[in-house]
Short mmCIF file of the C-alpha atoms (twelve columns), coordinates in Angstrom:
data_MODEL
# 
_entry.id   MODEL 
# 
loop_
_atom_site.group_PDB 
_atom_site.id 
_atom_site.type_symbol 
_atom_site.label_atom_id 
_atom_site.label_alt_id 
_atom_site.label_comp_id 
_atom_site.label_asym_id 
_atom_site.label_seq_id 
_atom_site.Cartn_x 
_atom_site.Cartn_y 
_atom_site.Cartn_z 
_atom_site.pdbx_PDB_model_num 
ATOM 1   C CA . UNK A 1   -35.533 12.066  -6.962  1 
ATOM 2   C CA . UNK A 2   -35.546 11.216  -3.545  1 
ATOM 3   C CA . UNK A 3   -32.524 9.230   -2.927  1 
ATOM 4   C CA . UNK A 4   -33.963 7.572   0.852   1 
ATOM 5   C CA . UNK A 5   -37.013 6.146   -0.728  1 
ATOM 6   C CA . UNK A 6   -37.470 2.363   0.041   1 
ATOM 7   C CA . UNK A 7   -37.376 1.581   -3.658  1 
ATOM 8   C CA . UNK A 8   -33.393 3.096   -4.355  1 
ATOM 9   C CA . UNK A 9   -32.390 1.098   -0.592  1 
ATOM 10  C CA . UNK A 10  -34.114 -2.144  -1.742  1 
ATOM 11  C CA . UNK A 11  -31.609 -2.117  -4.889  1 
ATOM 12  C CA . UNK A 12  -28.854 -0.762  -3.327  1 
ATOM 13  C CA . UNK A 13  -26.498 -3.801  -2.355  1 
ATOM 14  C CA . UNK A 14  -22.857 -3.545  -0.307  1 
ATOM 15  C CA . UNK A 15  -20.363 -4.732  -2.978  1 
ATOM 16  C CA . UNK A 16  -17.239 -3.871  -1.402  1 
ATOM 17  C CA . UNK A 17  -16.255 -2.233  1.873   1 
ATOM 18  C CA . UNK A 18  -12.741 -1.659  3.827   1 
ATOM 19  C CA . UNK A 19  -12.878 -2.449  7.410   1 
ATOM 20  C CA . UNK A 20  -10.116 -1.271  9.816   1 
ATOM 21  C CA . UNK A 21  -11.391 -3.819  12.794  1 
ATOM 22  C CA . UNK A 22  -12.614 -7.415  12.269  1 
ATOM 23  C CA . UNK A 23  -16.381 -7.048  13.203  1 
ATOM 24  C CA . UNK A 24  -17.380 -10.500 11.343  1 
ATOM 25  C CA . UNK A 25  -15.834 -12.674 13.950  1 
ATOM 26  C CA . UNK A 26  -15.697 -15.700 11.267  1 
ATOM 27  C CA . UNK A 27  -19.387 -15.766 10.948  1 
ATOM 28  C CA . UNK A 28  -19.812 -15.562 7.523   1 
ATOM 29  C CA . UNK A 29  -23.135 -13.481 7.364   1 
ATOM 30  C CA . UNK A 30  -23.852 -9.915  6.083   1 
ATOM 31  C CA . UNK A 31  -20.169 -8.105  4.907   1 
ATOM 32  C CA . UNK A 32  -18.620 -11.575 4.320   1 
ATOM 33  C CA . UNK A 33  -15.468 -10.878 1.649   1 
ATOM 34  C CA . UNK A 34  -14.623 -7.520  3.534   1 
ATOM 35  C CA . UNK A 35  -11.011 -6.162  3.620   1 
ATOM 36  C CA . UNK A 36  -9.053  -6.330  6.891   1 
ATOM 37  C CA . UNK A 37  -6.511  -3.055  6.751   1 
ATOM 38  C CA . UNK A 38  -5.794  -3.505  9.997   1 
ATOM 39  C CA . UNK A 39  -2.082  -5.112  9.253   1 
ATOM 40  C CA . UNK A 40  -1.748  -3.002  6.164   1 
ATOM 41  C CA . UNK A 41  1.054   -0.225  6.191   1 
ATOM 42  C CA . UNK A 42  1.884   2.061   3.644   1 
ATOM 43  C CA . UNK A 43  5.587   3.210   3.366   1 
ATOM 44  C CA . UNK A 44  7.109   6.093   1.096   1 
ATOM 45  C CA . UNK A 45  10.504  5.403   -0.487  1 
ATOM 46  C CA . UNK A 46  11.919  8.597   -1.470  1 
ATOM 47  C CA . UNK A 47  15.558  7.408   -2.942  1 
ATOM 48  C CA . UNK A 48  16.206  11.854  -4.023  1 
ATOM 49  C CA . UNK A 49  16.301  12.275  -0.251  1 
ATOM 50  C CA . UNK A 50  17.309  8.844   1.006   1 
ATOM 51  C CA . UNK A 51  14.447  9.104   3.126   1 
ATOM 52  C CA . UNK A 52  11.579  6.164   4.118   1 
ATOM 53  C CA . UNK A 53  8.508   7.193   5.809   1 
ATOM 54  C CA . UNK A 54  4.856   5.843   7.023   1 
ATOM 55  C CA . UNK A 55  2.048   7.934   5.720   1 
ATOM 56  C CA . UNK A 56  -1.379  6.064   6.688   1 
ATOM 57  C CA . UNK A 57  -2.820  9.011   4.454   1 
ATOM 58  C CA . UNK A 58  -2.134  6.461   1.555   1 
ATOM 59  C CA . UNK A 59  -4.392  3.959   2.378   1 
ATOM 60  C CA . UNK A 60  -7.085  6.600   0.887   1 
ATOM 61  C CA . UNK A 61  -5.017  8.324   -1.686  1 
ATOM 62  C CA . UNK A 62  -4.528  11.214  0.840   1 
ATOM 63  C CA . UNK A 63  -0.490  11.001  2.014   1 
ATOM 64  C CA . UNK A 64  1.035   13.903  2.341   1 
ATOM 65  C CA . UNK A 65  2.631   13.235  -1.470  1 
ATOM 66  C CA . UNK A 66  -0.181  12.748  -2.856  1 
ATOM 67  C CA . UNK A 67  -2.456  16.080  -1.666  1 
ATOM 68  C CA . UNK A 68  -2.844  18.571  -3.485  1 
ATOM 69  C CA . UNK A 69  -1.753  16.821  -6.869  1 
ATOM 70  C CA . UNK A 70  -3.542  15.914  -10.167 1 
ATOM 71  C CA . UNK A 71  -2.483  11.952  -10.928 1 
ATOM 72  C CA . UNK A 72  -2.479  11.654  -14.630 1 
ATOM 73  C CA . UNK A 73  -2.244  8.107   -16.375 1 
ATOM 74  C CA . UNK A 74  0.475   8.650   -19.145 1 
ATOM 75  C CA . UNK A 75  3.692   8.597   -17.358 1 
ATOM 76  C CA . UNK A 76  5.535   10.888  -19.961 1 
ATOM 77  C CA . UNK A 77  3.341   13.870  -18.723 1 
ATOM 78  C CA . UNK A 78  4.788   14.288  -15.986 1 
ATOM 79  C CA . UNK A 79  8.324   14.292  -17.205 1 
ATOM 80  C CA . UNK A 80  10.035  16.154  -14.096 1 
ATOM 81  C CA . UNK A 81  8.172   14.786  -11.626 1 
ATOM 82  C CA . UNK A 82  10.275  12.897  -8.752  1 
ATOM 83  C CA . UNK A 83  10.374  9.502   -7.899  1 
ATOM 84  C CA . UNK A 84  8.431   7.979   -4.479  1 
ATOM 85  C CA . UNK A 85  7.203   3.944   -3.870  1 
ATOM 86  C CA . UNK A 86  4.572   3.242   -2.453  1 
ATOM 87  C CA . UNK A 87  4.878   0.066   -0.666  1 
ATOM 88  C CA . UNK A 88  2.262   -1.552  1.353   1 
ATOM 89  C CA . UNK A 89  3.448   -3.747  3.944   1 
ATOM 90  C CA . UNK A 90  1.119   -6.551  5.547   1 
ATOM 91  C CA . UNK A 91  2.157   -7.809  8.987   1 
ATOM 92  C CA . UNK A 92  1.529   -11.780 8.993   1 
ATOM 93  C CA . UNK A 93  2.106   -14.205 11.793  1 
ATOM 94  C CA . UNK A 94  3.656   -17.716 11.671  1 
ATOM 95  C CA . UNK A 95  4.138   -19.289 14.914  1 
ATOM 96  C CA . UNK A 96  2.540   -16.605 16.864  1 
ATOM 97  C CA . UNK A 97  5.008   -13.940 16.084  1 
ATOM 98  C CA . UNK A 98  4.356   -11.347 13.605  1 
ATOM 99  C CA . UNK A 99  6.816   -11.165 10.601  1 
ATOM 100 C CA . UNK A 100 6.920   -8.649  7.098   1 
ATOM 101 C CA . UNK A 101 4.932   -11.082 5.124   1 
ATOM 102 C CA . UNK A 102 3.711   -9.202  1.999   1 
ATOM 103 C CA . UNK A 103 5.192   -6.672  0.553   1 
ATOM 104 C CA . UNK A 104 4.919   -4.377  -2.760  1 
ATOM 105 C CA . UNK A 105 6.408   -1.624  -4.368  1 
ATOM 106 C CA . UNK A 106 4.201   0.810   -6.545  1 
ATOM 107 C CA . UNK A 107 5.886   3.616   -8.703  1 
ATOM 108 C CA . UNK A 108 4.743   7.210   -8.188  1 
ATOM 109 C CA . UNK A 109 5.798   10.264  -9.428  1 
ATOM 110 C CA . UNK A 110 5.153   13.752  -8.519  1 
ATOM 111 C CA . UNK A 111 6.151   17.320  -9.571  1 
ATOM 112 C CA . UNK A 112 4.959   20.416  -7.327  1 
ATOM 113 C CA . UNK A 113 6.108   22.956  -9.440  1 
ATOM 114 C CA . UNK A 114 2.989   21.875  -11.889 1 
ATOM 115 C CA . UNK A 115 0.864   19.862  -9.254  1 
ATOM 116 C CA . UNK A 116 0.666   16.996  -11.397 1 
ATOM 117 C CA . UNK A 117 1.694   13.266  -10.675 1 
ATOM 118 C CA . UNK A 118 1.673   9.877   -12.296 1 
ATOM 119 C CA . UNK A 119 0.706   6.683   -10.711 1 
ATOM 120 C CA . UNK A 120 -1.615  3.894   -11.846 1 
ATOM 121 C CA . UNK A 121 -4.272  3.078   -9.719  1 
ATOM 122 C CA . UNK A 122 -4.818  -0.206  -10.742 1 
ATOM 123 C CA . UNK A 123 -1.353  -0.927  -10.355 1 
ATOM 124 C CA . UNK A 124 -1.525  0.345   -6.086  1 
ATOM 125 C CA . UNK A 125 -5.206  -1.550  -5.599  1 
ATOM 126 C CA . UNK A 126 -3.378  -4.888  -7.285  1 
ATOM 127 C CA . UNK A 127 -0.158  -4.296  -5.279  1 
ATOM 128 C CA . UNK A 128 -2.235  -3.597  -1.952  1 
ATOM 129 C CA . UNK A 129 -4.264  -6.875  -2.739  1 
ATOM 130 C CA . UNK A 130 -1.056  -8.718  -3.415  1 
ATOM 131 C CA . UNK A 131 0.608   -7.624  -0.063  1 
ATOM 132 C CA . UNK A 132 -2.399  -8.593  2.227   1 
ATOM 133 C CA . UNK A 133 -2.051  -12.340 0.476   1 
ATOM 134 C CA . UNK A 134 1.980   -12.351 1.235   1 
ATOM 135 C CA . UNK A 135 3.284   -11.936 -1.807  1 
ATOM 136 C CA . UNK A 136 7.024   -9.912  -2.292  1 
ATOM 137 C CA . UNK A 137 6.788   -7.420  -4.975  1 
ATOM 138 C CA . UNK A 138 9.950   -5.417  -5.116  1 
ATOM 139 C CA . UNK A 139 11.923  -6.321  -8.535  1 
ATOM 140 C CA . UNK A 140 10.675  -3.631  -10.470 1 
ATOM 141 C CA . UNK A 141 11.877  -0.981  -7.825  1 
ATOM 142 C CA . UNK A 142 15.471  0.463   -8.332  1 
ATOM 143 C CA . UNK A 143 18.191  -1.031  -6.056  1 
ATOM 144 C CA . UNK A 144 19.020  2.519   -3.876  1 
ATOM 145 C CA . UNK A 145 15.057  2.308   -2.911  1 
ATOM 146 C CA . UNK A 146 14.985  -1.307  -2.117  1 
ATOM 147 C CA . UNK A 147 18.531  -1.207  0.001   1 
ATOM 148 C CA . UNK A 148 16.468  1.991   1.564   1 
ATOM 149 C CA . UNK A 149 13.466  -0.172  2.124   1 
ATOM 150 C CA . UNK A 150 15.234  -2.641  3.877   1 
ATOM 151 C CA . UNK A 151 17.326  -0.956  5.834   1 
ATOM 152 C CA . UNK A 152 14.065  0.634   7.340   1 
ATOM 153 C CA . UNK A 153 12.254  -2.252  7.763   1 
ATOM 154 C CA . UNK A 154 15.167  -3.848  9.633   1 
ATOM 155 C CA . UNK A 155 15.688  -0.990  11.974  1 
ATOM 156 C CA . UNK A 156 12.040  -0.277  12.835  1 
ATOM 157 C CA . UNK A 157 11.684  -3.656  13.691  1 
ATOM 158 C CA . UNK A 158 14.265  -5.954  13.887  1 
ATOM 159 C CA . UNK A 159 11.907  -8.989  15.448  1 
ATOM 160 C CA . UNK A 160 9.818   -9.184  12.190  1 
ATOM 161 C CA . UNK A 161 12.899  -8.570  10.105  1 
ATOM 162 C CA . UNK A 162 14.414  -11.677 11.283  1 
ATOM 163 C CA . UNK A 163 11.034  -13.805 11.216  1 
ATOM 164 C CA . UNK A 164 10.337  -12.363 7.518   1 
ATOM 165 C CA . UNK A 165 11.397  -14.722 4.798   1 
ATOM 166 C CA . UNK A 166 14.807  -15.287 3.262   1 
ATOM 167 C CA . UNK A 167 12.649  -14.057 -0.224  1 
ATOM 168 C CA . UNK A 168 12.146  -11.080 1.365   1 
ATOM 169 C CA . UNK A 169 15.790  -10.536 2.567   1 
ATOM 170 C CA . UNK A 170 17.396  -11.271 -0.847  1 
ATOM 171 C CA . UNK A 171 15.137  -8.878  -2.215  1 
ATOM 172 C CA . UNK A 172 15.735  -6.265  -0.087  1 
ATOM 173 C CA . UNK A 173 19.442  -6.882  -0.901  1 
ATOM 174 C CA . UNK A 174 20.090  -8.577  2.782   1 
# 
């Protein structure tokens, strides 16, 4: 089957593609509905080690966590795997100055020892989708990782720290 013909291009059709620059300019045409990463970062919270760290790996499933490891779907086979959030953090602006507008926690667990892991992957996609539209998503994480969490957001940038909502803050235990 020859995969180039003009038959397999004519039904081909872009459905969804991830951008990292803004090429549309607000025109509207062809790629209209494309996702803008560019203000998307994705932060490990690793409450064992009491350690926070950016690992753009993650926007494609390929941190430094996550290579290397099987992701199965049932939690409960994975029973000794440690705990790591994933939490993708959208930079927003109000009044011209930038500001930690969405942000969401996904759950993740790995164990080396076995190369295995659990995380849901519809859980990061809806989590990355409700960061981008500035939402706060942080309940369901456990309060060591959240004070962790905040604490690094606050110290890597204390500008957008204090523009970021109070929601945010109380979250974040602030």
């Amino acid at each position: 089957m020859d995969l180039l013909n003009n038959d397999n291009l004519k039904k081909k059709k872009a459905t969804f593609n991830i951008l990292s620059n803004d090429s549309l300019d607000g025109h509207g045409g062809y790629g209209a509905g494309t996702l803008n990463l560019d203000n998307v970062t994705p932060i490990f919270v690793d409450p064992t080690e009491e350690e926070v760290f950016i690992d753009m790996g993650a926007l494609h499933a390929r941190s430094a966590v996550e290579k290397r490891i099987k992701f199965l779907k049932e939690k409960d086979q994975v029973p000794n795997g440690k705990l790591y959030w994933l939490v993708w953090v959208t930079i927003l602006f109000k009044e011209q100055k930038p500001y930690y507008g969405g942000v969401a926690g996904c759950e993740m667990t790995v164990d080396i020892s076995i190369r295995r892991g659990y995380k849901s992957l519809p859980e990061h996609v809806n989590h990355m989708d409700k960061s981008l539209k500035g939402h706060i998503l942080v309940k369901q994480m456990d309060e060591k990782s959240r004070h962790l969490l905040g604490q690094f957001l606050k110290n890597y940038n204390h500008d957008m720290w204090e523009h970021s909502t109070q929601e945010l803050k109380e979250q974040l235990g602030k």
